[in-house]
N, C-alpha and C positions, 0 to 999 in steps of 0.2 A: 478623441480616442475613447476616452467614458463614456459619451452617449453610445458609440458604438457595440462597445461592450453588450450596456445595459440592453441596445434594441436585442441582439444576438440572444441574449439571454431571455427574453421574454420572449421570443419567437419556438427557442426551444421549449419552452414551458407551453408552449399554447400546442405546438404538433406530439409536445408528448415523444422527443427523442432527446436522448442524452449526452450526445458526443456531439462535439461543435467538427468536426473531422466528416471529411465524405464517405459514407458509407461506402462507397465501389472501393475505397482503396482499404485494405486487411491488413494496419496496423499490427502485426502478432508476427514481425521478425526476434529473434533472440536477439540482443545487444553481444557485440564485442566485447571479450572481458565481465561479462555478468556471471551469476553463481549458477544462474540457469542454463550457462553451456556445458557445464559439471553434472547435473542434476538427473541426466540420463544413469540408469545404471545404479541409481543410489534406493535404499532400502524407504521411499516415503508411504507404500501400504502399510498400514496400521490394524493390526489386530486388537481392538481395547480391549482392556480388563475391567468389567460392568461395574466395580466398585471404586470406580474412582472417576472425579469431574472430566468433564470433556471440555476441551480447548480449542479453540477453531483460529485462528491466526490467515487473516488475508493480507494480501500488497504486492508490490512487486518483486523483479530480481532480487531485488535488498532483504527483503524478509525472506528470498528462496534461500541466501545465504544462510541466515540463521534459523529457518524452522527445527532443521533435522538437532542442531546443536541445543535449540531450547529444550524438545524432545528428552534428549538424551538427558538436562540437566533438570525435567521433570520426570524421569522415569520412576515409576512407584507412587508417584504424586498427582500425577495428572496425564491421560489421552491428550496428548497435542495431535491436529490434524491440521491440515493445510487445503484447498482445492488442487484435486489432482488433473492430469492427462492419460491418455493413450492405455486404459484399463487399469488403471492406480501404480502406473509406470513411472511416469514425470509429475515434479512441480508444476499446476498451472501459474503462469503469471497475469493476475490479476487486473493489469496494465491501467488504467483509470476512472474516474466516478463514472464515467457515460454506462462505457464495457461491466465493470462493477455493478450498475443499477438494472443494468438487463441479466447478468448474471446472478445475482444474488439470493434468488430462490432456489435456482440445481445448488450453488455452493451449501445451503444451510439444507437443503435437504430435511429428513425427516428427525433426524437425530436433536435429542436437547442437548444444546448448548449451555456451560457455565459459565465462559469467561468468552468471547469473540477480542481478539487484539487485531485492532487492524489500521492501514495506512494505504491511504491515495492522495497522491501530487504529483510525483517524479514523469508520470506518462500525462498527467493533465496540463502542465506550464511547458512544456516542448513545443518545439516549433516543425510544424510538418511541411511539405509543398506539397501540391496536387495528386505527388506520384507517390506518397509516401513516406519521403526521404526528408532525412534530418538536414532541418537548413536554418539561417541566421535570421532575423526577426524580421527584414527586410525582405526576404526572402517565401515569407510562409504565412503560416499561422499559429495561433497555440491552440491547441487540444479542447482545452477549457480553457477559457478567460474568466478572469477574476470570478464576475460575478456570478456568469455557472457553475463554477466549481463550488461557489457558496451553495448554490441551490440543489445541486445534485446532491452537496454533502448534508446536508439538511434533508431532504428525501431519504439518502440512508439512511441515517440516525432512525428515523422514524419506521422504516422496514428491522432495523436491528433489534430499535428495543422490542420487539412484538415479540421477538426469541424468549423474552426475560432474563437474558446471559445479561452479566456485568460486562460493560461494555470499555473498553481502551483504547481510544487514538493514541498511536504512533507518528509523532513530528517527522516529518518531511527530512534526510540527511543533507549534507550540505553538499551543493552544485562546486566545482572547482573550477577556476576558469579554463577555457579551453574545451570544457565538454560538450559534445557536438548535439544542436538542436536544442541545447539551453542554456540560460544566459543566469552568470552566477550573481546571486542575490533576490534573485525571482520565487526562491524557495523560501525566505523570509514573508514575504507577502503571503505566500500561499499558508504558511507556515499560521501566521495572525488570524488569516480567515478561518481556517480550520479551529483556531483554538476558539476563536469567537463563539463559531457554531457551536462546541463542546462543551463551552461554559454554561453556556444558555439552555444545553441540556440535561446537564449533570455526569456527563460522560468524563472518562478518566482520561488522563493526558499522562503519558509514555515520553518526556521528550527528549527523545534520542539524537533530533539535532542538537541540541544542549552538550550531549553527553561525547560528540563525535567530533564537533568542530574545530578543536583546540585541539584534536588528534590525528586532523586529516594529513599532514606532511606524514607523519610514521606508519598511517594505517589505510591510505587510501589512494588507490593507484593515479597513475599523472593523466591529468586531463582527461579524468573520467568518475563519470560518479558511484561506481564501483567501489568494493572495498576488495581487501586479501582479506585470507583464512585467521588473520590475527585480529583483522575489525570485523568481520563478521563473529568472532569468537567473544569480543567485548561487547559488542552489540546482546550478543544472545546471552551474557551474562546480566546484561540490564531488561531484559525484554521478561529471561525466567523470573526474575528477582518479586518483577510488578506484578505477573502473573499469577504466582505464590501468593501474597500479599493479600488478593481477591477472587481467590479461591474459596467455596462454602465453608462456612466454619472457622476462616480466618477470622481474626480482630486487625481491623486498622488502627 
C-alpha cells in the first residue's frame, strides 16, 4: 500500500497535476449539513477600510462556517476575506491541496496579504469512486494519499510565502465515525503530515483539532464532520484569537 502511494505521488509530480481524483468527474457538490448550504444569501462582499491588515482565510465548509463570525470578531481590526463565488455572492469552498494549488493565484489575487489562515485535509483523505460519490475505502480512493498531500502541501507553503503574509495552518477537525467517504482517525495522520511540513517551514499551527475534539459530542453534528452554529462560534473564537496575535505590530 506504501509503495503504491509513493509510485502515485511521484507520477503526480512528474505530469505536473495535483489531484489524485479524475478530472472528468467535478468534485464541487455542497455536502449535506455543511455551513455552505447557509452561505447563499449571507453578507461575505467586503468593502475594506485601507487602514487596516488584510486577512485572507482559505479551507473548506468548516472555515465557511466561521469566516463571516471571525470577520465580525475582527471588525475595526482587520479585513477578513475569504475566496468568493457567483460575483462576491457565495463562500467558495476551497475543497483540497490539488483544487487549492490550481486555484491559488485568482484566490490571492492582487491584494497584499497580512496574515493568510488557512486548512486542507477534509476533501484530500475522503474516499471517492469513479462517479464521484462518497464511498468506503474498499470501495474508492482517497483524494490525496499520504504522500501527495505532503507534496502538494509543501508546494503551497512555498506559493504562500511569496505573498509575505504571516502564514497559519489550521489542523484538520475531527472525523466522527459514521461520516460518509471518511474514515475517523485518518485526520490524525493527515493532521502529523501537515504539521511536519509547517514546522520545517516556520509556518504557524492553529490547532483547532486540539481545540474541538473533546467537544465533538455537544458541538458537532451525528455522523458528520460538520459542526452547529455553537462550534463554528467556538471555532471562530480560536481562529480570531491567533489571528490578532499576528497581526502587524503585534508582539508574540
Amino acid at each position: 500500500m506504501k509503495t503504491r502511494y509513493i509510485l502515485l505521488a511521484l507520477s503526480m509530480m512528474i505530469t505536473q497535476s495535483f489531484s489524485a481524483g479524475d478530472p472528468a468527474v467535478p468534485d464541487n457538490k455542497i455536502e449535506a449539513g455543511s455551513a455552505e448550504e447557509k452561505a447563499a444569501g449571507l453578507a461575505w462582499a467586503l468593502t475594506p477600510d485601507t487602514r487596516l491588515p488584510n486577512v485572507l482565510i482559505l479551507g473548506d465548509s468548516i472555515s465557511i462556517g466561521y469566516t463571516l463570525k471571525v470577520r465580525s470578531r475582527l471588525a475595526g481590526i482587520a479585513n477578513v476575506f475569504r475566496p468568493l463565488n457567483n460575483g462576491d455572492k457565495t463562500a467558495a469552498n476551497c475543497f483540497d491541496t490539488g483544487r487549492g494549488l490550481k486555484s491559488l493565484h485568482q484566490w490571492l489575487g492582487t491584494r497584499h496579504w497580512d496574515v493568510i489562515h488557512f486548512n486542507f485535509g477534509l476533501h484530500d483523505l475522503k474516499y471517492l469512486d469513479a462517479a464521484g460519490k462518497y464511498v468506503t475505502p474498499d470501495k474508492g480512493n482517497q483524494v490525496s494519499p499520504p504522500e501527495l498531500y505532503a507534496t502538494n502541501l509543501r508546494q503551497m507553503v512555498v506559493e504562500l510565502k511569496k505573498t509575505g503574509a504571516i502564514l497559519i495552518w489550521c489542523s484538520t477537525t475531527p472525523i466522527p465515525e459514521g461520516a460518509a467517504g471518511r474514515v475517523k482517525g485518518d485526520e490524525i495522520a493527515y493532521n502529523a503530515i501537515a504539521e511536519k511540513v509547517m514546522k520545517e517551514n516556520g509556518v504557524v499551527i492553529d490547532d483547532l483539532y486540539s481545540l474541538m475534539v473533546l467537544r465533538c459530542a455537544e458541538l458537532q453534528k451525528k455522523r458528520d464532520v460538520h459542526f452547529t452554529e455553537e462550534g463554528a462560534e467556538v471555532q471562530s473564537e480560536a481562529v480570531a484569537d491567533i489571528i490578532k496575535k499576528h497581526l502587524p505590530g503585534k508582539t508574540q
